[in-house]
C-alpha positions in Angstrom: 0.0 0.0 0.0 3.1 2.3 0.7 4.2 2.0 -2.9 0.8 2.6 -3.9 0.6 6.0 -2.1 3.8 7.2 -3.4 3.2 6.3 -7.5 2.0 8.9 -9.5 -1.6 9.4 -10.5 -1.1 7.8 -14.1 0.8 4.7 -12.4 -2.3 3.8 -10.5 -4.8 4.2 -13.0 -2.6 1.8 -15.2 -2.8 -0.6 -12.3 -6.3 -0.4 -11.8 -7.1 -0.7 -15.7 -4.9 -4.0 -15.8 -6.4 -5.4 -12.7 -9.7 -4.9 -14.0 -9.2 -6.0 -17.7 -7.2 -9.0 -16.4 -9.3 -10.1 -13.6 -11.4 -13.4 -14.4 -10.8 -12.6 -18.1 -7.6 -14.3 -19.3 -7.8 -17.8 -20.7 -6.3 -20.4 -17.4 -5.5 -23.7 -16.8 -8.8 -24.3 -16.0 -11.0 -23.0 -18.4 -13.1 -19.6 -18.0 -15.7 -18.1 -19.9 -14.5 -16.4 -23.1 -17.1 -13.7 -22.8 -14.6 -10.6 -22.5 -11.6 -12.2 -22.6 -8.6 -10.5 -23.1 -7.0 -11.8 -27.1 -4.6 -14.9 -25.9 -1.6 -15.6 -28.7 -1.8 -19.5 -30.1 2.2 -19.0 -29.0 2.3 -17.9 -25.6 1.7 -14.4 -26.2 -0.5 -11.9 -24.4 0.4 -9.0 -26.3 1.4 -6.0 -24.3 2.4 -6.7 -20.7 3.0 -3.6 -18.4 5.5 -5.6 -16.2 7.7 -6.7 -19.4 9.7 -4.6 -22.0 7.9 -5.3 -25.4 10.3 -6.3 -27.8 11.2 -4.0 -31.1 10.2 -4.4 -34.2 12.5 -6.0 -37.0 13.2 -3.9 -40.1 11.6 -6.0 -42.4 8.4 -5.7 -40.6 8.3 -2.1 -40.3 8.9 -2.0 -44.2 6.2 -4.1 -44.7 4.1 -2.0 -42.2 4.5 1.2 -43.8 4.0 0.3 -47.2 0.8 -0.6 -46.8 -0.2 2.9 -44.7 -1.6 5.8 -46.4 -0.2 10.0 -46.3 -1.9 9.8 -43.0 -0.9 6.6 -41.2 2.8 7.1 -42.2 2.8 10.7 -40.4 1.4 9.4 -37.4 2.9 6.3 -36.7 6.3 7.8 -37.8 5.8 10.2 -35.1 5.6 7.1 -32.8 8.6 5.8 -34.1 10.9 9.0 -34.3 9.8 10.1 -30.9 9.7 7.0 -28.4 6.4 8.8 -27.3 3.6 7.3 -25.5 0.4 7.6 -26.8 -1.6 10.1 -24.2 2.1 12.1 -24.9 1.1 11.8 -29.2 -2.3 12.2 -28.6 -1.7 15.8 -26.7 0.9 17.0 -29.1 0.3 20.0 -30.3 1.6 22.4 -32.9 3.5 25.0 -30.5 5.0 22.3 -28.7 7.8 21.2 -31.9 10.7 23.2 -32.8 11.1 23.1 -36.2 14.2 24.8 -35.8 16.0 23.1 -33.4 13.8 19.7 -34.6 12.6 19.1 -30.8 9.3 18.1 -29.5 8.7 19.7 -26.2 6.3 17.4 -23.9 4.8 19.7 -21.9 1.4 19.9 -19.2 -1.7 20.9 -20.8 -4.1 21.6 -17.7 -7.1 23.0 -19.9 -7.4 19.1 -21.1 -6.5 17.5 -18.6 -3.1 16.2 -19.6 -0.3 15.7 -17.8 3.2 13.7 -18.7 4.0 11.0 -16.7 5.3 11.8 -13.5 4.5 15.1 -14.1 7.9 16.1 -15.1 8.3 17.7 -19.0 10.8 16.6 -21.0 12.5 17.4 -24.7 13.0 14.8 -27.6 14.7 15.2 -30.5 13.4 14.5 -33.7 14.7 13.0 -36.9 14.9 15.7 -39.8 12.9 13.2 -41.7 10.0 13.7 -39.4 10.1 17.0 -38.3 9.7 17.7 -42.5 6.8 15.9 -42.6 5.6 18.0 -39.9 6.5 20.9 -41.9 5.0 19.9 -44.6 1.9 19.3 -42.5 1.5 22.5 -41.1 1.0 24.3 -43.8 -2.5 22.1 -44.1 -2.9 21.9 -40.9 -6.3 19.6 -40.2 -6.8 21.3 -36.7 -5.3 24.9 -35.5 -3.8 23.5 -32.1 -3.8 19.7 -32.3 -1.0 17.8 -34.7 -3.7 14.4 -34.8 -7.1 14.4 -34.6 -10.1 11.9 -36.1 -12.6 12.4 -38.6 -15.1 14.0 -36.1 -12.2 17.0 -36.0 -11.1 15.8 -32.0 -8.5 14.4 -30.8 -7.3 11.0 -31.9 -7.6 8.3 -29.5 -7.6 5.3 -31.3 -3.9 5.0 -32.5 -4.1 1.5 -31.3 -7.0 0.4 -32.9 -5.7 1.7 -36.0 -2.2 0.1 -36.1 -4.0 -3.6 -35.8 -5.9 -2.7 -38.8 -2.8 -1.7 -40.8 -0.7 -4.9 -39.6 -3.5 -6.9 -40.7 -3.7 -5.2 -44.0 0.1 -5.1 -44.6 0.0 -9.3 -43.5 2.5 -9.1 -40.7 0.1 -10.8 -38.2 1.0 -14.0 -36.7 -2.4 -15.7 -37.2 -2.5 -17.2 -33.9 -4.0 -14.6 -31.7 -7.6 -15.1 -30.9 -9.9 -13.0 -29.4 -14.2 -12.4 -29.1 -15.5 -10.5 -31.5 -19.3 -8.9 -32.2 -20.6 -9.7 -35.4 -23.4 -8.1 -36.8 -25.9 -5.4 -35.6 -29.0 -5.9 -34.8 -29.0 -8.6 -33.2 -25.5 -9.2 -32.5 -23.8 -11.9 -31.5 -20.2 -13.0 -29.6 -17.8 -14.9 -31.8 -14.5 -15.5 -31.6 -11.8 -15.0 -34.3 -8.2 -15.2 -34.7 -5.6 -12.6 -36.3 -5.6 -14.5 -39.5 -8.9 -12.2 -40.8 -9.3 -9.3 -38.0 -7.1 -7.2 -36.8 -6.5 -8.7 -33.2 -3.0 -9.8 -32.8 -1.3 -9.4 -30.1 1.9 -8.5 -31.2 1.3 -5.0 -32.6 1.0 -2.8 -29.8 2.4 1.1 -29.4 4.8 0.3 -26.9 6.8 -1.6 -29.8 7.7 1.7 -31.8 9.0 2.5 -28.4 11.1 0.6 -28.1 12.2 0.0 -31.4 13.2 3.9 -31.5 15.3 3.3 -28.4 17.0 0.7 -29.5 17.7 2.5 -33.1 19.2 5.4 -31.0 21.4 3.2 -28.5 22.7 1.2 -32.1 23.8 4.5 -33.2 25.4 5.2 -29.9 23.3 8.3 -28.4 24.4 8.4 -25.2 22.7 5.8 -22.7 22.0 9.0 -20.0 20.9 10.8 -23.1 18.1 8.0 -24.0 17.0 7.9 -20.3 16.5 11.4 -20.5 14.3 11.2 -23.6 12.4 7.9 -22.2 11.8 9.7 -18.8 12.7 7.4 -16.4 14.1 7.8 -13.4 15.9 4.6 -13.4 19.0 3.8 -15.8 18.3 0.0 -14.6 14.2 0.9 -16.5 16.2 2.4 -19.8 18.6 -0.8 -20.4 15.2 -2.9 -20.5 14.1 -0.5 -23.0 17.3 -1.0 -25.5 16.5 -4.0 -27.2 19.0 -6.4 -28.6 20.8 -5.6 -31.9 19.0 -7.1 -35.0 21.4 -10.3 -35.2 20.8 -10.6 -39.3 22.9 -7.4 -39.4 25.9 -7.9 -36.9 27.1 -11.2 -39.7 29.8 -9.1 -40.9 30.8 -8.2 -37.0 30.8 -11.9 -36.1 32.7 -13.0 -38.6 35.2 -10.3 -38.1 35.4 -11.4 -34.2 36.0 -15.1 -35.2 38.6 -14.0 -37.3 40.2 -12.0 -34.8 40.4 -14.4 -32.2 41.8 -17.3 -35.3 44.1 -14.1 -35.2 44.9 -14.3 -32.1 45.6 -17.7 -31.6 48.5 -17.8 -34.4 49.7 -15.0 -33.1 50.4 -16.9 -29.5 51.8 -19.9 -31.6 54.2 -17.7 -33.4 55.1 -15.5 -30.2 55.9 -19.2 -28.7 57.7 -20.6 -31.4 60.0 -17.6 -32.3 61.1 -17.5 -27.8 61.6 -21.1 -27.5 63.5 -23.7 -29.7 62.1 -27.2 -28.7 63.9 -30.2 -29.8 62.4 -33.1 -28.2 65.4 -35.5 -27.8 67.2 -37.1 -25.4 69.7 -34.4 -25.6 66.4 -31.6 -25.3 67.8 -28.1 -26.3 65.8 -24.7 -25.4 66.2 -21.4 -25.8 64.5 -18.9 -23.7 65.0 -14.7 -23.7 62.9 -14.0 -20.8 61.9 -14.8 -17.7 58.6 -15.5 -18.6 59.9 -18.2 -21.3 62.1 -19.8 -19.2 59.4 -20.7 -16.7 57.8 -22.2 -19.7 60.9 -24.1 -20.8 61.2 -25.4 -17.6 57.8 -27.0 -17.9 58.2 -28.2 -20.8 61.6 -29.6 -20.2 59.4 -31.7 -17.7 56.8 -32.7 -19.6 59.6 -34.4 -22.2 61.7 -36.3 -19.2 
């Protein structure tokens, strides 16, 4: 209860949305109603789990991701991706918060909405120039005067989520193994349930990914770790290093071959380092040479190991 007390405001509600989601509606050992479960991944998977760092996304999937979204989509869910924003923090943004000098988005309070950044505490992100001219571009059609996102009803956009399992559906990056109830129909409607093969309800496409995956794309091009923590906001540098994924490994071929070459390299060079201090003639009448200390020790030994 102590810890409880001391999180911030958007911690708890996080807790209590998770409790409540969770609570009698996950798939156990068993059995439970399926009646508002929670979508449960054919391979383990439960999609997006507060208490675990999601994992980023590969490059191949992200190509196939945004080539499949529109003028719209791509401005959005770059945003995402260039920014390591969460999505009350994209959802808020608004026009005077980015720099388009400096390319910096500014994360700041906005009390008349209700919005506040997590822990209270503003921070600055840099942007890549990529996306901060896209944002130029989109200012000069801007869709709302003060907001950078908003939906078709001219408000703000609150269904990024949503949105992103449509995409992955349409773009055929979903596993095919999530499954999940679904209504069908209208009047009357009924409970089915469905699996990621034909609606967009897989579980691994989830915002927190393009989190992640832009903190491990800065980290792989060495932004300073402090400097990431600052941009992440957390307090805890133990909390970043979860967030810094591991390096795509179908990229690092070149580096692992060079290190098994190196340490080939290596061990020559010890033979040869060897060889050119001490002249063994295995023999009854055994001859080394030594020139330092070092070798002698050696030839000693191995003077042993002959007799």
């Amino acid at each position: 209860m102590q810890r409880e007390e001391t999180a911030a405001p958007q911690n708890r509600s996080d807790r209590v949305f998770w409790a409540v989601k969770c609570r009698g509606k996950l798939r156990t050992s068993g059995g439970s109603s399926s009646a508002g479960r929670a979508p449960v991944c054919g391979t383990g998977c439960r999609g997006f789990n507060p208490r675990l760092p999601p994992h980023p996304y590969e490059p191949a999937e992200l190509q196939k991701l945004f080539a499949s979204m529109d003028e719209e989509e791509t401005v959005r869910y770059k945003f995402f991706l260039g920014t390591a924003c969460r999505e009350q923090e994209v959802m808020y943004a608004a026009w005077p918060d980015i720099d388009f000098a400096r390319g910096i988005y500014h994360i700041r309070a906005k009390p008349d909405v209700g919005f506040t950044p997590k822990k209270h505490e503003s921070r600055d992100v840099k942007m890549p120039t990529e996306l901060v001219e896209m944002l130029r571009k989109r200012k000069k059609h801007a869709p709302h005067q003060r907001w950078i996102f908003i939906n078709g009803g001219g408000k703000l956009e609150g269904h990024f989520l949503e949105k992103l399992k449509r995409i992955a559906l349409r773009a055929k990056v979903n596993c095919g193994n999530c499954t999940a109830p679904w209504t069908a129909g209208r009047y009357p409607t009924r409970k089915i349930e469905v699996t990621c093969k034909r609606h967009p309800v897989c579980e691994h496409h989830y915002l927190h990914r393009l989190r992640k995956t832009c903190a491990s794309n800065w980290e792989a091009k060495q932004v300073p770790v402090r400097t990431i923590q600052f941009m992440l906001e957390y307090k805890s540098l133990e909390t970043t290093m979860r967030y810094l994924g591991i390096t795509n490994l179908d990229s690092l071929t070149d580096k692992i071959d060079a290190a098994a070459s190196v340490a080939v390299a290596n061990d020559d060079r010890w033979l040869n380092r060897c060889v050119g201090v001490l002249e063994v003639r295995c023999c009854q009448e055994c001859s080394i040479t030594a020139r330092d200390e070092g070798a002698r020790r050696m030839a000693r030994s191995l003077t042993r190991w002959s007799r």
